[in-house]
Chimera marker file (.cmm) of the C-alpha trace (Angstrom):
<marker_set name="trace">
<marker id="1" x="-17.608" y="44.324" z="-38.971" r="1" g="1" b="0" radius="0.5"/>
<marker id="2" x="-16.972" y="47.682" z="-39.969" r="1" g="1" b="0" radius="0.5"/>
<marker id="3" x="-19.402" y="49.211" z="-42.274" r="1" g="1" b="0" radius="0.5"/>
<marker id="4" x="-17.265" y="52.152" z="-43.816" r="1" g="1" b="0" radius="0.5"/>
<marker id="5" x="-15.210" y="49.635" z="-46.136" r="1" g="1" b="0" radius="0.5"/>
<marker id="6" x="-16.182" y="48.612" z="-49.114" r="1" g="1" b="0" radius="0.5"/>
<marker id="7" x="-17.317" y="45.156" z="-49.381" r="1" g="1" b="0" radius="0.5"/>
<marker id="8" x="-14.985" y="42.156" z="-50.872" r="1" g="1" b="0" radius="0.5"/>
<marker id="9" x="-16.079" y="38.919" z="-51.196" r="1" g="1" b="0" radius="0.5"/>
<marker id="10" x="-14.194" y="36.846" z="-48.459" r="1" g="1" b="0" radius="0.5"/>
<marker id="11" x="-12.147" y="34.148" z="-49.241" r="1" g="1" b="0" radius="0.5"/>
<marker id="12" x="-13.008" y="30.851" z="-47.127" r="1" g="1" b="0" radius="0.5"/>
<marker id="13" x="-11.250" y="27.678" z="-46.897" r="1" g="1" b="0" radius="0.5"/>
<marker id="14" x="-11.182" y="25.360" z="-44.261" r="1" g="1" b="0" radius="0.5"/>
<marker id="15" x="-14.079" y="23.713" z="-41.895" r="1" g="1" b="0" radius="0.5"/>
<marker id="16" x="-16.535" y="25.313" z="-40.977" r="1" g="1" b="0" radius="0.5"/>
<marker id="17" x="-16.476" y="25.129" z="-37.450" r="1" g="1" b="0" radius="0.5"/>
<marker id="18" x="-12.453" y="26.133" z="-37.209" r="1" g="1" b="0" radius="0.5"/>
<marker id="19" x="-13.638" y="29.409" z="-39.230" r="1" g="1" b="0" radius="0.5"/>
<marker id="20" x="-16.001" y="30.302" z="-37.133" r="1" g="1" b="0" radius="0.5"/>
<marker id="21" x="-14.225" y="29.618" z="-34.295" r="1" g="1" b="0" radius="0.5"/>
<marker id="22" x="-11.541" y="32.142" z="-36.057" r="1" g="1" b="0" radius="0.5"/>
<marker id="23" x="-14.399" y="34.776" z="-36.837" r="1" g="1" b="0" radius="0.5"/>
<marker id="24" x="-15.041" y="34.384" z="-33.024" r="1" g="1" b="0" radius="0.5"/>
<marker id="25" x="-11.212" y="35.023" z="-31.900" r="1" g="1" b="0" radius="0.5"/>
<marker id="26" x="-10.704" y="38.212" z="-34.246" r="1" g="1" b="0" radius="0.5"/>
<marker id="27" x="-14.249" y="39.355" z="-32.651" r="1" g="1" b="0" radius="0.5"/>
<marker id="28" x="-12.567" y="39.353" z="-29.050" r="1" g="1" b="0" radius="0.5"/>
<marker id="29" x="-9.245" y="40.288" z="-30.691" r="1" g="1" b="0" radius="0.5"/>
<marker id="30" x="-11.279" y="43.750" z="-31.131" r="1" g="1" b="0" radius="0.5"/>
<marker id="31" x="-13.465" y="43.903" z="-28.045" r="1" g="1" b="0" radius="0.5"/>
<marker id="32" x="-10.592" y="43.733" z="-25.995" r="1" g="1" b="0" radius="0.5"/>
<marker id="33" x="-8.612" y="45.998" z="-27.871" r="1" g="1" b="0" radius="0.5"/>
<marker id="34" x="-11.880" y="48.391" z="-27.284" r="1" g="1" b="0" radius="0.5"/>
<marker id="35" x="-11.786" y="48.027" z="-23.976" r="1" g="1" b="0" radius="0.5"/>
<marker id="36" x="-8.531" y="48.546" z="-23.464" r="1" g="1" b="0" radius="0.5"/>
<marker id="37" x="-8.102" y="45.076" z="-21.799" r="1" g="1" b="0" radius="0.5"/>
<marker id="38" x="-4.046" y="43.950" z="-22.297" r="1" g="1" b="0" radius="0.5"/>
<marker id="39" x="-5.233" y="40.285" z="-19.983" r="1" g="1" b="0" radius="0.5"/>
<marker id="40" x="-7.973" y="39.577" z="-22.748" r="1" g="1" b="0" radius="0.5"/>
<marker id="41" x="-5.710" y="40.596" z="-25.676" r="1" g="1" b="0" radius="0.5"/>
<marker id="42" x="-3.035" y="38.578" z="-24.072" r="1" g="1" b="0" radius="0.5"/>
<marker id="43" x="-5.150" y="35.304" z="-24.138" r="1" g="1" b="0" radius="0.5"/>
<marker id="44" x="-5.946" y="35.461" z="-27.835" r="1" g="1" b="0" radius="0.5"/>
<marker id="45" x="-1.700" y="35.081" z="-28.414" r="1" g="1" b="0" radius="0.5"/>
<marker id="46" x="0.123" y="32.111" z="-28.407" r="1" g="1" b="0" radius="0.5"/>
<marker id="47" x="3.193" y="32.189" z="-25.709" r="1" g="1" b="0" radius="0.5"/>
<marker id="48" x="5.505" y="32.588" z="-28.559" r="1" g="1" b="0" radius="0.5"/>
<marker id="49" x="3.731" y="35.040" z="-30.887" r="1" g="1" b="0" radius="0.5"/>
<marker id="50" x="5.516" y="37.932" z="-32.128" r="1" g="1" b="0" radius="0.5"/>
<marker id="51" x="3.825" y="40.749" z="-33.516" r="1" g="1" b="0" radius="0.5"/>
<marker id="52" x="5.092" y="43.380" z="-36.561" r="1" g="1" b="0" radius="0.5"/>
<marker id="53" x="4.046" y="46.719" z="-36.209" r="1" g="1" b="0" radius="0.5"/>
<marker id="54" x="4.864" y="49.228" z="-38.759" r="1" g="1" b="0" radius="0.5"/>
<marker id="55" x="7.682" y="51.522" z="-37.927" r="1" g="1" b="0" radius="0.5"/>
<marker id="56" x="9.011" y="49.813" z="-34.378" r="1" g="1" b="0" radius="0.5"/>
<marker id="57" x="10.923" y="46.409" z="-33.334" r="1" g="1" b="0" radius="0.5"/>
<marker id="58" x="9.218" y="43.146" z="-33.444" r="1" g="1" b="0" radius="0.5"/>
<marker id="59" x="7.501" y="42.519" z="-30.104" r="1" g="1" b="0" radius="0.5"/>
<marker id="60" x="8.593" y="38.520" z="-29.549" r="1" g="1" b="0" radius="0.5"/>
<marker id="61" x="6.713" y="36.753" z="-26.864" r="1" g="1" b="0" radius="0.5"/>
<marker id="62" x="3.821" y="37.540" z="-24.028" r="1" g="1" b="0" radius="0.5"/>
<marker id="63" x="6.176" y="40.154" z="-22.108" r="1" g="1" b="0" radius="0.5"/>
<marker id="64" x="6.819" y="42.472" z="-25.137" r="1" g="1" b="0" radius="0.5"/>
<marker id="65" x="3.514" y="42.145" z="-26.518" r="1" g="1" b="0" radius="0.5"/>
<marker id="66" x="2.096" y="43.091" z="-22.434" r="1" g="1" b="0" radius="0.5"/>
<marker id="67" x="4.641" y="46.401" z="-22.837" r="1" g="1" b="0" radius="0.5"/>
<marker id="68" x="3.321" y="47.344" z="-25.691" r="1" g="1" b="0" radius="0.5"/>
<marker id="69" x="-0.004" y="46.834" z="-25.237" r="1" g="1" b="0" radius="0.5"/>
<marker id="70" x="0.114" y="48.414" z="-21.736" r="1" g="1" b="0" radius="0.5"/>
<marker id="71" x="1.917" y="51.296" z="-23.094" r="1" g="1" b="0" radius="0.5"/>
<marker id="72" x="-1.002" y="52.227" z="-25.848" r="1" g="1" b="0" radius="0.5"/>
<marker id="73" x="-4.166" y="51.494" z="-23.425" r="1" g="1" b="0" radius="0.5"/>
<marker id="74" x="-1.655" y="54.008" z="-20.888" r="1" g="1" b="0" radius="0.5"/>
<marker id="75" x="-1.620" y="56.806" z="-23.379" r="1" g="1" b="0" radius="0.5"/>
<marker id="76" x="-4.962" y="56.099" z="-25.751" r="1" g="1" b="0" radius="0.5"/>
<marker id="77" x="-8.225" y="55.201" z="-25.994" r="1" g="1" b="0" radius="0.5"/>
<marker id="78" x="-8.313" y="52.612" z="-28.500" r="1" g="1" b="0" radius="0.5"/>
<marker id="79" x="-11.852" y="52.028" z="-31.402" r="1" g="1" b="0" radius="0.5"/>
<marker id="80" x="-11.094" y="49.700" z="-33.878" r="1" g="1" b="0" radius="0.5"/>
<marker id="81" x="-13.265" y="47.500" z="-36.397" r="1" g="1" b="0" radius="0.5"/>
<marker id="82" x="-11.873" y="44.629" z="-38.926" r="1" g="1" b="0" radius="0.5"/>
<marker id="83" x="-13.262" y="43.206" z="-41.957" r="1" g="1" b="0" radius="0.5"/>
<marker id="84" x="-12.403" y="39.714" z="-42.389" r="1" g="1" b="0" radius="0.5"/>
<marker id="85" x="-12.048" y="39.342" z="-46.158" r="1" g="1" b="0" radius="0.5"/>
<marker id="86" x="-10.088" y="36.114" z="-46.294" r="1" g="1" b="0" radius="0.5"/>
<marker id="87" x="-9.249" y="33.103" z="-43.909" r="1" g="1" b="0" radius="0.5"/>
<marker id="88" x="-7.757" y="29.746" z="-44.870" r="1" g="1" b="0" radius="0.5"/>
<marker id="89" x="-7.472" y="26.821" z="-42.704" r="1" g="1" b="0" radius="0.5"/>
<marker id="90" x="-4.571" y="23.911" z="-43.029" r="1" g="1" b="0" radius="0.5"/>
<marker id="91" x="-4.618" y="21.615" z="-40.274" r="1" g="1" b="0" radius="0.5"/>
<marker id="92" x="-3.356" y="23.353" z="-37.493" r="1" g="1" b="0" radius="0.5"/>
<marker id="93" x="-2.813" y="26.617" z="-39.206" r="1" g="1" b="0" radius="0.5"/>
<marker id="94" x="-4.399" y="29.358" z="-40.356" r="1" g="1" b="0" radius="0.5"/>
<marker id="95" x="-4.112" y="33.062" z="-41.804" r="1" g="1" b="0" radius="0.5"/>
<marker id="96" x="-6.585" y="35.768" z="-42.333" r="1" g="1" b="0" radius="0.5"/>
<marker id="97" x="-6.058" y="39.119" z="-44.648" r="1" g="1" b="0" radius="0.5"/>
<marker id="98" x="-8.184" y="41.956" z="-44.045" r="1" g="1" b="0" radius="0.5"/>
<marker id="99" x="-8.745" y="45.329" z="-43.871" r="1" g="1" b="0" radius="0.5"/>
<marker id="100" x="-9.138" y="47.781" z="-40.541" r="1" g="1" b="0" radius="0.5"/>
<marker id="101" x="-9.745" y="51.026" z="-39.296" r="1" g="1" b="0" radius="0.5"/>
<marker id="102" x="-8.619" y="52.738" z="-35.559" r="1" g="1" b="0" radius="0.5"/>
<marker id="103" x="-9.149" y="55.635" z="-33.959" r="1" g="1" b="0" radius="0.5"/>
<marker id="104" x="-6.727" y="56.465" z="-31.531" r="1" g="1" b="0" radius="0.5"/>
<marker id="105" x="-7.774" y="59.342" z="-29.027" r="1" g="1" b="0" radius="0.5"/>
<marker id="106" x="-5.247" y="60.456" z="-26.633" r="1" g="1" b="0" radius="0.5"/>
<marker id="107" x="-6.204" y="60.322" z="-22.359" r="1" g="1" b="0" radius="0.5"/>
<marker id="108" x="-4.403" y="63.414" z="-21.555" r="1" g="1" b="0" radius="0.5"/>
<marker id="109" x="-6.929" y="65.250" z="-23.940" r="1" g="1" b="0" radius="0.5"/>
<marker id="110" x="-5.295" y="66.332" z="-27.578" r="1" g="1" b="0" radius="0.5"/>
<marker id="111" x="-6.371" y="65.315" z="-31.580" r="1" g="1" b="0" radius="0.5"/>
<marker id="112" x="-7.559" y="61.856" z="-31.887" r="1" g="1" b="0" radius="0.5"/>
<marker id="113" x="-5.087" y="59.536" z="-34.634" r="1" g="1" b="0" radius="0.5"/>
<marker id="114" x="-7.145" y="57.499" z="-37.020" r="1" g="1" b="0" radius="0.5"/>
<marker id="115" x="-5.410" y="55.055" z="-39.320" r="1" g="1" b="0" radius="0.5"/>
<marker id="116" x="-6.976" y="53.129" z="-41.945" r="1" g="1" b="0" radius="0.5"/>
<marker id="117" x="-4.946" y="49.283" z="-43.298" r="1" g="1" b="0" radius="0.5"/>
<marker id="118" x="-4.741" y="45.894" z="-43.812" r="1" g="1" b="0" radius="0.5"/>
<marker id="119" x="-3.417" y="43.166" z="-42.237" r="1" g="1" b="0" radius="0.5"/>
<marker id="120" x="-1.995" y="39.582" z="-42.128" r="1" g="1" b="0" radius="0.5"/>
<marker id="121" x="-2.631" y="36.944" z="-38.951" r="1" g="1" b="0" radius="0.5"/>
<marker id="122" x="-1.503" y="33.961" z="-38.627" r="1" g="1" b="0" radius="0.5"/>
<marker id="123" x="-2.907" y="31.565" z="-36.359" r="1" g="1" b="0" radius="0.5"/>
<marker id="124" x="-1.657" y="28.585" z="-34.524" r="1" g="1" b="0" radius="0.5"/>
<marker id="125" x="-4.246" y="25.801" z="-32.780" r="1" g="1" b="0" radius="0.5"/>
<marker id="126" x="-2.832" y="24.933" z="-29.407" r="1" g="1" b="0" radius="0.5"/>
<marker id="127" x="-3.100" y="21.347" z="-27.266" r="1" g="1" b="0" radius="0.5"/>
<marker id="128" x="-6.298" y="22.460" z="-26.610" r="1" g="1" b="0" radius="0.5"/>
<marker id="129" x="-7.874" y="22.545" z="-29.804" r="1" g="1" b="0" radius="0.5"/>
<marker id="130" x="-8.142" y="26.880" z="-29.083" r="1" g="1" b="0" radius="0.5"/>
<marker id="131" x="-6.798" y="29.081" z="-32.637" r="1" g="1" b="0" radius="0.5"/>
<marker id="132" x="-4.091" y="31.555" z="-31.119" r="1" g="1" b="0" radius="0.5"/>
<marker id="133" x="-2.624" y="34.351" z="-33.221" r="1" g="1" b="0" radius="0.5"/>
<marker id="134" x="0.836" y="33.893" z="-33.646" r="1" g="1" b="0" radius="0.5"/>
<marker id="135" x="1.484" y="36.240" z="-36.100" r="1" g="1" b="0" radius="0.5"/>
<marker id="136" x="0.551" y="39.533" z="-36.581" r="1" g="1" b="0" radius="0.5"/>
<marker id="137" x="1.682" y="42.344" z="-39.075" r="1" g="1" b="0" radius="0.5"/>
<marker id="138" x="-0.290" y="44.740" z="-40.626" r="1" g="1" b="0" radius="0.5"/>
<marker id="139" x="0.253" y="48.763" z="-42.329" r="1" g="1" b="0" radius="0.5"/>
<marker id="140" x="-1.825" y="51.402" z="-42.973" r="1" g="1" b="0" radius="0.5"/>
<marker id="141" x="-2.710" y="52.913" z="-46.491" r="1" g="1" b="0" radius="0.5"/>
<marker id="142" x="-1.219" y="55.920" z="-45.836" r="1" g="1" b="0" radius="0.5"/>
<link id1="1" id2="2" r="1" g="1" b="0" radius="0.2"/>
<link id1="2" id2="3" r="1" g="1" b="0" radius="0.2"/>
<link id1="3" id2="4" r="1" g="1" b="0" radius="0.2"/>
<link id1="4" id2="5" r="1" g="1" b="0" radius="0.2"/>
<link id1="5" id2="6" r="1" g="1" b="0" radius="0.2"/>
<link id1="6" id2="7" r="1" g="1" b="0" radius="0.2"/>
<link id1="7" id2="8" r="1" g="1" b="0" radius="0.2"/>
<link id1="8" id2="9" r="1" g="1" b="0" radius="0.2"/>
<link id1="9" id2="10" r="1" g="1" b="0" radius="0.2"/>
<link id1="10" id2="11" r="1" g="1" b="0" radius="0.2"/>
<link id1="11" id2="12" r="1" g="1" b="0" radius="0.2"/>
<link id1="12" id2="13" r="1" g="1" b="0" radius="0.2"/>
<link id1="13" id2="14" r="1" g="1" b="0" radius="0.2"/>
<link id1="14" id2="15" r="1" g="1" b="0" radius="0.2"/>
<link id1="15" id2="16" r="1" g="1" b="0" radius="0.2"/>
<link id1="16" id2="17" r="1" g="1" b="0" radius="0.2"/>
<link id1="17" id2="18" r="1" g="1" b="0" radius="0.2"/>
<link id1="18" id2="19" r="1" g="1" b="0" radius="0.2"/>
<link id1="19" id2="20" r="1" g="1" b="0" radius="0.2"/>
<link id1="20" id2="21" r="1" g="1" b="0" radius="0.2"/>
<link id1="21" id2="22" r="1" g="1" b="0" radius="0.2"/>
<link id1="22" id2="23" r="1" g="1" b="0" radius="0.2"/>
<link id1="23" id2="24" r="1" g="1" b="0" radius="0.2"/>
<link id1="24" id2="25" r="1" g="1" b="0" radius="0.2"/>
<link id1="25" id2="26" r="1" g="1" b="0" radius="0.2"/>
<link id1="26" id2="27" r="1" g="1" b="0" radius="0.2"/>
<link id1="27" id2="28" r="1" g="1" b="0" radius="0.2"/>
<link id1="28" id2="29" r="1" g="1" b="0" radius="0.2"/>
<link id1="29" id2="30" r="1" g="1" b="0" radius="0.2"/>
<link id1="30" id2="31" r="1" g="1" b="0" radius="0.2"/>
<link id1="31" id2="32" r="1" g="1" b="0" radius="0.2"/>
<link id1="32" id2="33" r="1" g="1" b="0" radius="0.2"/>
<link id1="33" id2="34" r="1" g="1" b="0" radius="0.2"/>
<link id1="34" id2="35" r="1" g="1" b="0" radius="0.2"/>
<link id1="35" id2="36" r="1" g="1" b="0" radius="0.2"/>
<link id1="36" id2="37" r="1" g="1" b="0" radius="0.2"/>
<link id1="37" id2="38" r="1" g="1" b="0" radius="0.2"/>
<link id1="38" id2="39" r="1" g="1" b="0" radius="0.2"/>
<link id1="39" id2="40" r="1" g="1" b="0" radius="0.2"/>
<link id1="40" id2="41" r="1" g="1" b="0" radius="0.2"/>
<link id1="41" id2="42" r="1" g="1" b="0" radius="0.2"/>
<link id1="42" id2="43" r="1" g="1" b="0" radius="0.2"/>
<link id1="43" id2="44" r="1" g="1" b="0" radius="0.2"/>
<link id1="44" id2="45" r="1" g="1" b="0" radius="0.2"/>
<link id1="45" id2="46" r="1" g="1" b="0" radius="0.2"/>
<link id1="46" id2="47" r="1" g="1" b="0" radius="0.2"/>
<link id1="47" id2="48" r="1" g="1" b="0" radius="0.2"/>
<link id1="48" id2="49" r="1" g="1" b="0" radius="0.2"/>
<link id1="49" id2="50" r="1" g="1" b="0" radius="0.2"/>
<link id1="50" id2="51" r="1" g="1" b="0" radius="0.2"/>
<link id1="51" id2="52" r="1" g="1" b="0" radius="0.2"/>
<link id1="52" id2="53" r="1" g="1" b="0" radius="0.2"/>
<link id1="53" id2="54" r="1" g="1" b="0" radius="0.2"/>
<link id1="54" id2="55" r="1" g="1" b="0" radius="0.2"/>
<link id1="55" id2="56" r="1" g="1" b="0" radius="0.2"/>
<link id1="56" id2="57" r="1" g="1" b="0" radius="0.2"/>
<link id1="57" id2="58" r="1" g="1" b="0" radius="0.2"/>
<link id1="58" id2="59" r="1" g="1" b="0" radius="0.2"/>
<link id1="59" id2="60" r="1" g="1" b="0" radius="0.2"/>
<link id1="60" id2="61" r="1" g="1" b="0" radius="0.2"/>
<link id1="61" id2="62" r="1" g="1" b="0" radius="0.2"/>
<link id1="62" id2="63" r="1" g="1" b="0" radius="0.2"/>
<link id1="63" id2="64" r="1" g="1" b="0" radius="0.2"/>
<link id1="64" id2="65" r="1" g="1" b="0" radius="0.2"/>
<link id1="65" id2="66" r="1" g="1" b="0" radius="0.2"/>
<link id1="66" id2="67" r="1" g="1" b="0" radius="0.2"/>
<link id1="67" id2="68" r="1" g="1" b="0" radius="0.2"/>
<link id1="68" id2="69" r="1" g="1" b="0" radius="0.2"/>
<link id1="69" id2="70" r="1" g="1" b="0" radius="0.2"/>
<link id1="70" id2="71" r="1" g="1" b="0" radius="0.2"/>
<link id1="71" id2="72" r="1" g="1" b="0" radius="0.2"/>
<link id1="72" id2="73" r="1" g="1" b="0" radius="0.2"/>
<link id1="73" id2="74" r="1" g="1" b="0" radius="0.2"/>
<link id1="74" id2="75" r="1" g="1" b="0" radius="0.2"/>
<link id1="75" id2="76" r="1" g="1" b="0" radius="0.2"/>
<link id1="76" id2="77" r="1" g="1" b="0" radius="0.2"/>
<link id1="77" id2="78" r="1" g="1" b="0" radius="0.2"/>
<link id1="78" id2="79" r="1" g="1" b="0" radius="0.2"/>
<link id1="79" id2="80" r="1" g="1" b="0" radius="0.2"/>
<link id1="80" id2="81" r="1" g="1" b="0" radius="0.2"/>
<link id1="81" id2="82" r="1" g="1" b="0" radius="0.2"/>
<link id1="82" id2="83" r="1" g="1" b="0" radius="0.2"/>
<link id1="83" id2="84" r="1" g="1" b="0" radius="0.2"/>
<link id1="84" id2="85" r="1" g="1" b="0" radius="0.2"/>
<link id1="85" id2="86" r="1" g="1" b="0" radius="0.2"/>
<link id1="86" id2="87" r="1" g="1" b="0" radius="0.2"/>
<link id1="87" id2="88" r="1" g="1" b="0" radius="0.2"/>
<link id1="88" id2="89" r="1" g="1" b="0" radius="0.2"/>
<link id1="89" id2="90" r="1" g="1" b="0" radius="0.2"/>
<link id1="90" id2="91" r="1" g="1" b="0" radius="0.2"/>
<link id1="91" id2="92" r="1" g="1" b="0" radius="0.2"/>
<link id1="92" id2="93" r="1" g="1" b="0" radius="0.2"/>
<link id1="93" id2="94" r="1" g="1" b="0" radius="0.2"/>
<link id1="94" id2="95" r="1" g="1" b="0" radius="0.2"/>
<link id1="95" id2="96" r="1" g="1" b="0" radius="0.2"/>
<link id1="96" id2="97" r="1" g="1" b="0" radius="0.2"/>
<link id1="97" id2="98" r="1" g="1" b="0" radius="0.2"/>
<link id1="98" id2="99" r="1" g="1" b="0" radius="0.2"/>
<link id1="99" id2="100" r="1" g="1" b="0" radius="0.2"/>
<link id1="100" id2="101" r="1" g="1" b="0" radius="0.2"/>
<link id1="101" id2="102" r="1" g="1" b="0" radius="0.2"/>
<link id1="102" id2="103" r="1" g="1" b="0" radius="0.2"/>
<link id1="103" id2="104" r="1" g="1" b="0" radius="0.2"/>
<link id1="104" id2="105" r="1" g="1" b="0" radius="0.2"/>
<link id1="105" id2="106" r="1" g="1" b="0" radius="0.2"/>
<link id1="106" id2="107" r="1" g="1" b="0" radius="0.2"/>
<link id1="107" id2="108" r="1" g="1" b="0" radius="0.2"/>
<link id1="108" id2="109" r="1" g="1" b="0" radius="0.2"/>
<link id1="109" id2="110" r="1" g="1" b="0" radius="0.2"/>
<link id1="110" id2="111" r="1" g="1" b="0" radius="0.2"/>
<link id1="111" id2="112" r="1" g="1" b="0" radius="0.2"/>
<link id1="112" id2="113" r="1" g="1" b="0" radius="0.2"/>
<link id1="113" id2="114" r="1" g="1" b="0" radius="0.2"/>
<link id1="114" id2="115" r="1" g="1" b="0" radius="0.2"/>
<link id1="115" id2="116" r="1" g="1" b="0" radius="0.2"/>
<link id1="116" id2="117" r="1" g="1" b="0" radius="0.2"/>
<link id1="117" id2="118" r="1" g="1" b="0" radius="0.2"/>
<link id1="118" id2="119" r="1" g="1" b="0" radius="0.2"/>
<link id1="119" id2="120" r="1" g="1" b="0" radius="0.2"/>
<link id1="120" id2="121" r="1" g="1" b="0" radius="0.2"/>
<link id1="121" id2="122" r="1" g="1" b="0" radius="0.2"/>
<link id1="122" id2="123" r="1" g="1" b="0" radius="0.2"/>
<link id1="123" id2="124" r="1" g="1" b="0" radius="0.2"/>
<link id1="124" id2="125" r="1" g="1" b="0" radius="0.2"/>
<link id1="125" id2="126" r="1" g="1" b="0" radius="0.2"/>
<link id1="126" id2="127" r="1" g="1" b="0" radius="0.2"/>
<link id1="127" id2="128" r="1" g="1" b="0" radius="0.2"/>
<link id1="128" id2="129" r="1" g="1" b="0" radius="0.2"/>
<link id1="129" id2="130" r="1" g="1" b="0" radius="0.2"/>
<link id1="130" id2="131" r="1" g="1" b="0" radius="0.2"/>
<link id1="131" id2="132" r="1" g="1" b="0" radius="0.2"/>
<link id1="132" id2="133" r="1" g="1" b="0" radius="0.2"/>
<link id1="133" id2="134" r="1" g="1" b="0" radius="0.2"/>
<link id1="134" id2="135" r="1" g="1" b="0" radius="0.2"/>
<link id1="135" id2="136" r="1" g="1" b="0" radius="0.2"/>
<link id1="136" id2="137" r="1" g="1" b="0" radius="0.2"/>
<link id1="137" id2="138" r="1" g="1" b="0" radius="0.2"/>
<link id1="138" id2="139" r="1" g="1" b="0" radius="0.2"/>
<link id1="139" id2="140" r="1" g="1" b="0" radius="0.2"/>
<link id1="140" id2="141" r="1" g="1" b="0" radius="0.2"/>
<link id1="141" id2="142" r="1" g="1" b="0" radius="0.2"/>
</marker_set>
């Protein structure tokens, strides 16, 4: 949890063990970002998800999302935190809102990009009972 934003009292609905289990995912969502890891990353996503990034096309499915993701670990190395500050649970869906910060420093040397936001994920249980994101969009604050 990053200790630079302000804090907002989270919004919690759903049982208790499928929130924590969510908490848990968005923890290794960000560890493996952090490491730079695009296998870990890849098995937080459902097959299908598509993520939204600001100001390129939507990435749809596990091949885009591996370009893209290969593409930024390539060229930067990647520190970012999340706050939680909401996450509701329906059945086999989910969404969190919250807030992040990155730091993106380039590998070839040069001035490192930080970018604070929010963002929107929502989540999809699989056959296995695991929470996978299957969709992502967030922006920064400018």
């Amino acid at each position: 949890m990053n200790e630079d934003f302000p804090r907002i009292p989270a919004t919690v609905v759903g049982d208790v063990k499928d929130i924590e289990a969510i908490r848990k995912l968005t923890d290794e969502a960000v560890s493996a970002l952090n490491q730079g890891d695009v296998g870990a990353s890849l098995k937080l996503q459902a097959s299908d998800a598509q993520v939204l990034a600001p100001l390129r096309p939507a990435e749809i499915g596990s091949a885009a999302i591996r370009a893209s993701l290969e593409s930024l670990f390539g060229r930067y190395s990647v520190f970012e935190s999340r706050t939680l500050e909401e996450i509701q649970v329906h059945g086999t869906w989910a969404f969190t809102r919250g807030s992040y910060r990155s730091v993106l420093t380039p590998r070839n040397g040069g001035q490192a990009v930080e970018e604070s936001g929010k963002y929107v994920e929502i989540l999809r249980k699989d056959a296995t009972g695991a929470w996978k994101y299957f969709r992502s969009i967030w922006n920064s604050d400018g």
